[in-house]
N, C-alpha and C positions, 0 to 999 in steps of 0.2 A: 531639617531641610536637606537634601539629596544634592548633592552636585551633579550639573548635567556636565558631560563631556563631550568633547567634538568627537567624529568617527576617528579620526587618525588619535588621538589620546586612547581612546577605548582601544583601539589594536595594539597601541603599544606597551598599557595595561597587563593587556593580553600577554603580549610575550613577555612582557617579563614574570610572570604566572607561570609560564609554559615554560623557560630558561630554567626558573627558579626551580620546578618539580624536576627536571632534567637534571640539575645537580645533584639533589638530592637522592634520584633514583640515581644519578652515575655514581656516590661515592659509598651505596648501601643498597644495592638491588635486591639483595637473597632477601632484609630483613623489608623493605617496601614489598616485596612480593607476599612476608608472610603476614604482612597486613592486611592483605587483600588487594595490593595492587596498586599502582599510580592514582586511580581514581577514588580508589578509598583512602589511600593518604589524605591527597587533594583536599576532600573531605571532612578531614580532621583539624586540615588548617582554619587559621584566620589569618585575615589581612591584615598587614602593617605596611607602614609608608615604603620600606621596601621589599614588600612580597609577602609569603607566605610565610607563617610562621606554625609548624605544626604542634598541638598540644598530645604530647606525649608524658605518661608517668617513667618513672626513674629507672623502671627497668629497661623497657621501650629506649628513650634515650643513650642508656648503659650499650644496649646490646646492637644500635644502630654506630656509636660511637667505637666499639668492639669492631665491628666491620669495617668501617673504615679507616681505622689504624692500622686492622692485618690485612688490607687491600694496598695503604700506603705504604708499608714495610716491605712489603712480597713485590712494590713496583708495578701492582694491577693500576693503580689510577696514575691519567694525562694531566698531570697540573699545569700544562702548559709548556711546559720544558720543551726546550730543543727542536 
């Protein structure tokens, strides 16, 4: 059975879909681009109760995780500080 949504739940849905891919592409852009992009990630995901959850293998993972250790080392990512 489908759950029906009101409009205002479905936009909110939304953004949090659209927040969610924004993290993601903020804290790993070079390797989301060599995916093929925000909308091929998108993609790849599936839904879990809070957002997208993407299915990547181990290297995938590795080398997204790789990125955003040497973007938060080097001081590239806003985690909200300050």
């Amino acid at each position: 059975m489908s759950e029906k949504l009101t409009v205002a739940e479905a936009l909110a849905r939304a953004e949090m879909i659209d927040r969610s891919l924004d993290a993601w592409q903020g804290t790993a852009p070079q390797g989301i681009e060599e995916m093929g992009g925000r909308d091929a990630f998108a993609d790849r995901c599936e839904m879990a109760c809070f957002g997208p959850v993407p299915r990547l293998d181990h290297d995938e993972w590795q080398r997204l995780s790789l990125e955003y250790e040497d973007r938060r080392a080097n001081g590239s990512i806003n985690r909200g500080e300050g």
